[in-house]
C-alpha positions as a printed Julia matrix, in Angstrom:
112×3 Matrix{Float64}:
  17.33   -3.35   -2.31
  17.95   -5.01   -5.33
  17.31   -8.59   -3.63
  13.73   -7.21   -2.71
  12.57   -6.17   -6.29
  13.64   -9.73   -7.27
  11.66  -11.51   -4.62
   9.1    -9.1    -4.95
   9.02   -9.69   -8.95
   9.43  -13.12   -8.1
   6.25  -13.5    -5.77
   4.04  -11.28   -8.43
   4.97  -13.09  -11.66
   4.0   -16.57   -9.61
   0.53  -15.2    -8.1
  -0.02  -13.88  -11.76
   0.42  -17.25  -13.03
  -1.56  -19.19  -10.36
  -4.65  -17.46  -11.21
  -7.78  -19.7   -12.23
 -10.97  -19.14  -12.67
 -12.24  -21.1    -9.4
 -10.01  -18.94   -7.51
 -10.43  -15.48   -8.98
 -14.1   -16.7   -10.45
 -12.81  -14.63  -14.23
 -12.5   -16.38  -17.05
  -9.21  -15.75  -19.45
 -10.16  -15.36  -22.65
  -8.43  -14.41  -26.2
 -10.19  -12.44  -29.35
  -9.21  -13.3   -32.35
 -10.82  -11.59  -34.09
 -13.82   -8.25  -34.43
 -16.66   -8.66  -37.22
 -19.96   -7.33  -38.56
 -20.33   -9.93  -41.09
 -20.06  -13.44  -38.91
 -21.42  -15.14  -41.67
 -18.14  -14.83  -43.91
 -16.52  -16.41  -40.87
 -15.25  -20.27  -41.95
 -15.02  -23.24  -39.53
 -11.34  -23.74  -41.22
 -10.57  -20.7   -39.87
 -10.81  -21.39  -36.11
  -9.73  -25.25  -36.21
  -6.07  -24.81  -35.51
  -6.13  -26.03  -32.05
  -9.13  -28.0   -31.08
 -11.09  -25.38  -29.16
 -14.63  -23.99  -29.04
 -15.13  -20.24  -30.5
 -17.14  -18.48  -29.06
 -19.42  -15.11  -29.98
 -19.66  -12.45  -28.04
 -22.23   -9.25  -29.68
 -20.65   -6.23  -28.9
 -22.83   -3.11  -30.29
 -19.69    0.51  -30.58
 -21.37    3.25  -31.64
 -24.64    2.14  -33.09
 -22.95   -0.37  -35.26
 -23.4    -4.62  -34.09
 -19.96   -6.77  -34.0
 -19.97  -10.24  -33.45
 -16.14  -10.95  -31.04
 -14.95  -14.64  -32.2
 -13.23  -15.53  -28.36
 -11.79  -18.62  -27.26
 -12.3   -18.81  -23.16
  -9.41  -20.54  -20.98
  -9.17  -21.46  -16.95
  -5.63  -19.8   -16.17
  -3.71  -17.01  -17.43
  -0.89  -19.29  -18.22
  -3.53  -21.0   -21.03
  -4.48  -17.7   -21.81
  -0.46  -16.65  -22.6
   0.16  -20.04  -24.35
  -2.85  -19.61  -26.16
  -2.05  -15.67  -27.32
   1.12  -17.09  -28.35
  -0.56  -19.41  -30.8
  -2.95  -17.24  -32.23
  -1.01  -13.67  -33.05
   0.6   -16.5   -35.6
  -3.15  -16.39  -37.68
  -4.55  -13.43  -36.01
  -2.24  -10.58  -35.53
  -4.52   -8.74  -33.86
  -5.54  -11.12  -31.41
  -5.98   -9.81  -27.62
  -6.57  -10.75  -24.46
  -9.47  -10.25  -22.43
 -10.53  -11.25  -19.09
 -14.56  -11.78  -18.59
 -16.99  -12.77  -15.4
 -18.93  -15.47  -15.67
 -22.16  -13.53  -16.45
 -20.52  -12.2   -19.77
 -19.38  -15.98  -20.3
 -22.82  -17.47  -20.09
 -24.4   -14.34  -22.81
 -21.7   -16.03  -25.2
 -22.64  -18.76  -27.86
 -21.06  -21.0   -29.7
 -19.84  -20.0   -33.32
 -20.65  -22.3   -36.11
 -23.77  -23.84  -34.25
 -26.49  -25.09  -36.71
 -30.26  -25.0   -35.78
C-alpha cells in the first residue's frame, strides 16, 4: 500500500511540474505585491531579477488596486520564482491566470 502512495505521489508531483502554459494554455504568475497608490511604486523595486512587472486593476469593494505580477511558462518558474521574491516581498503569492486576464495586463513603469 505504501509502494502505491509513493508512485502515486511520485506520478502527481511530476505532472505538477510538467505543466506549461502551451499545454494547460494558464499562465503561472507571482504577486508581489497589492496597491492603490502605483505611483509610489519605484523601478528599483522590481529590478532584482530581470523580468517584466506587470499590472493587473483589481477593483474589492468599491476601492481600485493596481496587482504588480510577474507572469512565468511553468510552475517550476513559478516555484523558483516565489522562492526569490518572499525574500523582498513577504507577502508575495501565487496565482495562476488565462490568457484573456494576461492580455488586460500592462506593463508597469511604461512611459507615454
Amino acid at each position: 500500500m505504501r509502494t502505491l502512495f509513493f508512485i502515486f505521489g511520485m506520478l502527481f508531483s511530476v505532472s505538477a511540474f510538467t505543466q506549461e502554459t502551451a499545454k494547460t494554455g494558464l499562465h503561472y504568475c507571482i504577486q508581489v505585491v497589492s496597491t492603490e497608490n502605483p505611483e509610489q511604486l519605484q523601478p528599483l523595486m522590481f529590478m532584482m531579477r530581470e523580468e517584466n512587472a506587470h499590472i493587473e486593476k483589481a477593483e474589492v469593494k468599491g476601492r481600485m488596486y493596481y496587482r504588480v505580477i510577474f507572469i512565468y511558462k511553468s510552475v517550476k518558474e513559478q516555484d523558483e520564482a516565489l522562492i526569490f521574491w518572499k525574500k523582498t516581498w513577504s507577502d508575495a503569492i501565487r496565482l495562476t491566470r488565462t490568457k484573456e486576464q494576461v492580455q488586460k495586463m500592462y506593463p508597469l513603469f511604461t512611459y507615454d
